[in-house]
PAZAPA-4460 file (N, C-alpha, C; in steps of 0.05 Angstrom, whole numbers, plus 32768, in hexadecimal, padded with zeros to 4 digits):
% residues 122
    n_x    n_y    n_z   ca_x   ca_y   ca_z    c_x    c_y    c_z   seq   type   mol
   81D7   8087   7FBD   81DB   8085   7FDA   81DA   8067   7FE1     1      X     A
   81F0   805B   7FF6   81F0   8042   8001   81D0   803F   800D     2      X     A
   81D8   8027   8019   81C0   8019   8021   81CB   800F   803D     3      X     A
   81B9   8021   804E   81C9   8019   806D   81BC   7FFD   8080     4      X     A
   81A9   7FF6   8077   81A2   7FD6   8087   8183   7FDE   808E     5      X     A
   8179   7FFB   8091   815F   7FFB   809D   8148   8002   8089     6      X     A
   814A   7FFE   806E   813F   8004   805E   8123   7FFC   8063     7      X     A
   8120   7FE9   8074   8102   7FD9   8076   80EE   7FDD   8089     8      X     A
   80FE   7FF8   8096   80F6   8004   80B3   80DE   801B   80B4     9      X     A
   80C8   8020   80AD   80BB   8030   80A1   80AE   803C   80C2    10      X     A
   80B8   804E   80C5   80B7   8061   80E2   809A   8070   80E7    11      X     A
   807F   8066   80CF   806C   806E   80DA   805E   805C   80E7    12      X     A
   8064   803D   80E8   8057   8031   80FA   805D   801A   8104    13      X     A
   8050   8005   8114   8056   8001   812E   806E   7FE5   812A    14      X     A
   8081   7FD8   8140   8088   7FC7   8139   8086   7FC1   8159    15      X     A
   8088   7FA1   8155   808B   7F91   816F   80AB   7F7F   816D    16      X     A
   80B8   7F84   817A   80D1   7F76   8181   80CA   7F56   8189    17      X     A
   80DD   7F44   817C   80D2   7F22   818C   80F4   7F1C   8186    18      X     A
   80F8   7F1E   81AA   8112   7F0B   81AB   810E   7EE9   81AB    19      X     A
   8129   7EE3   8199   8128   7EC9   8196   8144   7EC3   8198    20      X     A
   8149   7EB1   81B2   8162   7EA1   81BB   8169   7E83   81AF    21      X     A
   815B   7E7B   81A2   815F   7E5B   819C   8154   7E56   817E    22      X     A
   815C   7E43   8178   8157   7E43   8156   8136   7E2E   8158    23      X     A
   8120   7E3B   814E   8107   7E2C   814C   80F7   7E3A   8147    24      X     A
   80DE   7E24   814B   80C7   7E30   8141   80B8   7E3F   8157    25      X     A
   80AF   7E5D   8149   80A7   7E6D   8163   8087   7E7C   8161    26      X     A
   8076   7E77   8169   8060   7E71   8175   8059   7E9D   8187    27      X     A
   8051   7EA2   8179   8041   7EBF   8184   8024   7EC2   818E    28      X     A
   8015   7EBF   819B   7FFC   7EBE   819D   7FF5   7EE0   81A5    29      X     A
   7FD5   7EDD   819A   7FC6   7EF4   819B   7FCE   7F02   81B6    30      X     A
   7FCD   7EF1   81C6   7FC7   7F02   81E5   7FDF   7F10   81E9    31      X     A
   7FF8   7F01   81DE   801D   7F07   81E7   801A   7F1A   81D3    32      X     A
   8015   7F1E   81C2   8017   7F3B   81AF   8003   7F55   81B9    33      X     A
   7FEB   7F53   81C8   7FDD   7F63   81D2   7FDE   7F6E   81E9    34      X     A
   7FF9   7F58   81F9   8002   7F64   8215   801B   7F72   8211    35      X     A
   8023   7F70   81FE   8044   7F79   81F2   8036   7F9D   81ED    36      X     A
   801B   7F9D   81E0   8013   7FB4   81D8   8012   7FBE   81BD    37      X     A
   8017   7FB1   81AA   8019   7FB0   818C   7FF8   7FAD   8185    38      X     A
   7FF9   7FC6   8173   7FDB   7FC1   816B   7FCE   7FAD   8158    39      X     A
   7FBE   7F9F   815C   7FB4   7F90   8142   7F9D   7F9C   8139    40      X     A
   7F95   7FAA   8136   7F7D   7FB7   8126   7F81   7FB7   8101    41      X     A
   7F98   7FA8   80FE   7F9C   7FAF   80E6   7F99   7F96   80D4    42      X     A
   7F9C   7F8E   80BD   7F95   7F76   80B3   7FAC   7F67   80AB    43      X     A
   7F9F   7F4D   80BB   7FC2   7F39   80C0   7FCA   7F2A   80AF    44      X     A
   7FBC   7F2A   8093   7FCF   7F2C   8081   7FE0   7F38   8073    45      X     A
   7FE2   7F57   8086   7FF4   7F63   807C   800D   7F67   8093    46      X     A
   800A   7F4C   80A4   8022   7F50   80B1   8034   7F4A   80A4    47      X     A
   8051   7F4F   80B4   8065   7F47   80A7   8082   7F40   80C7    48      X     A
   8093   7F38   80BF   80A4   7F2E   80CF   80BC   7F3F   80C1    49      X     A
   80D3   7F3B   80D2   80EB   7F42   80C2   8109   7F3D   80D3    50      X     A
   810F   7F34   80CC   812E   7F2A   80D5   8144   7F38   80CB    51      X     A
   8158   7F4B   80D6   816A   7F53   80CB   8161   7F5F   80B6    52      X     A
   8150   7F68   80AD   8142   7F79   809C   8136   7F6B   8080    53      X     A
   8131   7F4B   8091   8131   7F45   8072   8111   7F37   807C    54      X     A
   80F4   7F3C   806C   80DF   7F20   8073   80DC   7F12   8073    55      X     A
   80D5   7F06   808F   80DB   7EE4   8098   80BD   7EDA   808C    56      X     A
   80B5   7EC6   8079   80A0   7EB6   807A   8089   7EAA   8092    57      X     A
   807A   7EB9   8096   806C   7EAA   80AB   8051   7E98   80A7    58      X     A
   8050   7E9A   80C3   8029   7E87   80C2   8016   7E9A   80D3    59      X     A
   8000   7EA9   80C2   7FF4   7EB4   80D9   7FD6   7E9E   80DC    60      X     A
   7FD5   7E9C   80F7   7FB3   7E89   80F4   7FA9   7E97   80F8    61      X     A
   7F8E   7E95   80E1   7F7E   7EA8   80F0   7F72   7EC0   80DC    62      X     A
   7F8A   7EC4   80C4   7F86   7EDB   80BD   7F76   7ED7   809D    63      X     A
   7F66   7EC3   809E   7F55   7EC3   8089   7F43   7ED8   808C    64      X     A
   7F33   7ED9   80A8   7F1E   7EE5   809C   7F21   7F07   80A5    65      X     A
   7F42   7F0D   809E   7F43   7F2D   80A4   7F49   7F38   80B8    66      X     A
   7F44   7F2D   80D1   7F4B   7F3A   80F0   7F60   7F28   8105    67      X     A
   7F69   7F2D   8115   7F7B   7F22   8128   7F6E   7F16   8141    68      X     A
   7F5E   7F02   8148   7F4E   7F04   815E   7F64   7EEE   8176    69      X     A
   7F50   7EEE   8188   7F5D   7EDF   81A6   7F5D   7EC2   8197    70      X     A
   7F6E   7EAA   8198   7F7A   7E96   8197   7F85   7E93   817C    71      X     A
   7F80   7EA9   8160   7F9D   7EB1   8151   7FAE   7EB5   8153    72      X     A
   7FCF   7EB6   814A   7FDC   7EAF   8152   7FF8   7EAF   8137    73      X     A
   800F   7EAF   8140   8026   7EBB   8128   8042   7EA2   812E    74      X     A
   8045   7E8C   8118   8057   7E7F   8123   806B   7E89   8100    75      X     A
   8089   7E88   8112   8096   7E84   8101   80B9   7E77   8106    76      X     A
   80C4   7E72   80FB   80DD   7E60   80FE   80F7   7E7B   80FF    77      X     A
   80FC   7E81   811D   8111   7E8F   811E   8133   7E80   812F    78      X     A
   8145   7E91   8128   815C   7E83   812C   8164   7E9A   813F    79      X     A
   816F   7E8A   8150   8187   7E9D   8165   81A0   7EB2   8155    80      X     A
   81A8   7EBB   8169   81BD   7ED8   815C   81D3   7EC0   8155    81      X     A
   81E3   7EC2   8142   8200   7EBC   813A   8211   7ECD   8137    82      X     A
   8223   7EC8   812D   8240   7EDB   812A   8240   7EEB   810D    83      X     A
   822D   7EE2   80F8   822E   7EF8   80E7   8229   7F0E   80E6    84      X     A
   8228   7F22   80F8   8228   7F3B   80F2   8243   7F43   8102    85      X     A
   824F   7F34   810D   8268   7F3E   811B   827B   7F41   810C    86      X     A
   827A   7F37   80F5   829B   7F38   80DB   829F   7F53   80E1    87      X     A
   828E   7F6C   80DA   8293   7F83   80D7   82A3   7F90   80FA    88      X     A
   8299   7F82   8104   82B4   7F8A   8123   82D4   7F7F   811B    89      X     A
   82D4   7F71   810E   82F4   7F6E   8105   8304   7F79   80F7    90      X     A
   831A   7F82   80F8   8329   7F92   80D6   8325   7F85   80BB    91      X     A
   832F   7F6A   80CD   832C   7F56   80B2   8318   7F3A   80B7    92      X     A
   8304   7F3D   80A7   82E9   7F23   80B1   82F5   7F0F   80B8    93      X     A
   8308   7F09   80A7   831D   7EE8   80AB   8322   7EE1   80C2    94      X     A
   8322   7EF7   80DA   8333   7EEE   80F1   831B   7EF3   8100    95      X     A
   8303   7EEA   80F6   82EB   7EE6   810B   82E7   7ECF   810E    96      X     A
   82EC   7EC2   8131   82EC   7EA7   8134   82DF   7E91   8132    97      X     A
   82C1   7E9E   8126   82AE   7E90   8128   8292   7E9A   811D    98      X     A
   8286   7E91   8114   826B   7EA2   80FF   8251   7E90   8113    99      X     A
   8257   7E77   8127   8243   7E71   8133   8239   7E7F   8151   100      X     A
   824C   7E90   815A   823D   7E99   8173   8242   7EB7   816F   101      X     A
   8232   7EC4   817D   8235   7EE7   817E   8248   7EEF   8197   102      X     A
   825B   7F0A   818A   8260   7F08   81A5   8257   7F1D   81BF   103      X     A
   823B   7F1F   81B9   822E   7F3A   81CF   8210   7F20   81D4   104      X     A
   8207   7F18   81C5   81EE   7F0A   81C7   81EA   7EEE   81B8   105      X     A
   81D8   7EDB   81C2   81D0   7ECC   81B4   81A9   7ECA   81AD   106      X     A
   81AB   7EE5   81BA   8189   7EEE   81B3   8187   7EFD   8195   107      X     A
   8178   7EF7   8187   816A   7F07   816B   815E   7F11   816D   108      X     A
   815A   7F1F   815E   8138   7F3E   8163   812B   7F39   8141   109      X     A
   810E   7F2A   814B   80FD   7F2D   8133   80EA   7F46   813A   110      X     A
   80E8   7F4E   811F   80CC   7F66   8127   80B1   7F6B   8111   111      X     A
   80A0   7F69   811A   808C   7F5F   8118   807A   7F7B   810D   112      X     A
   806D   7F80   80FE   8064   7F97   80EF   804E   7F95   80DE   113      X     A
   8042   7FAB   80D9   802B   7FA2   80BA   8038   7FB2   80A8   114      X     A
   8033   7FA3   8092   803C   7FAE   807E   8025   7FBA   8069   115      X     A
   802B   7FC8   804B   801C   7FD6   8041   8010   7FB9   8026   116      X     A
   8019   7FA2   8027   800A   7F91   8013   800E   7F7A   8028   117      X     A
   800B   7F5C   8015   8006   7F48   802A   8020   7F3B   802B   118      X     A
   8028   7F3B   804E   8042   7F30   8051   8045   7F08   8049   119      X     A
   805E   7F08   804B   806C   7EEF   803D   8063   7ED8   8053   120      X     A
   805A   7EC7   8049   804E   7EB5   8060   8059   7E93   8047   121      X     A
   8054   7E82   8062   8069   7E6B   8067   804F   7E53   8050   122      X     A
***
């Protein structure tokens, strides 16, 4: 059986969505993740990130000694939407005008999750 893109999607638990418009370094704090509603009860070294289904390297502060507390905090280096996923709207990729801009968005969707061992950090 193919492999449809969501293989990394594990539907028993929780994810947080982080749009990102601009190419940089992006900065999550405890409080912006606890008003979003994403639980942290869980241990933050087993977060994980993921871009297009693939895990982004991050920085968690904080997560030495096991828990997520108030002025911890999740930075990591995300990039705005481009045109690569648009080839597949054309018959033929060749006559796609451009691989630097999207043409519905220039927002990305990171999502933010725990995972079952310790996620990939920077």
């Amino acid at each position: 059986m193919g492999q449809n893109g969501t293989e990394w999607i594990r539907y028993d638990q929780p994810y947080l969505k982080i749009p990102v418009g601009e190419d940089g370094i992006y900065k999550v704090t405890y409080d912006a993740i606890v008003e979003a509603g994403f639980p942290l009860s869980g241990n933050p070294r087993e977060l994980q990130l993921f871009h297009r289904g693939v895990e982004q390297a991050i920085i968690v502060s904080g997560e030495n000694d096991g828990a997520f507390h108030a002025g911890d905090y999740i930075e990591f280096y995300g990039r705005r939407n481009d045109g690569t996923l648009d080839a597949s709207l054309y018959g033929t990729p060749a006559y796609q005008p451009h691989k630097f801009y999207n043409l519905f968005s220039d927002t990305s969707a990171y999502f933010l999750t725990y995972g079952t061992l310790n996620g990939k950090r920077i």
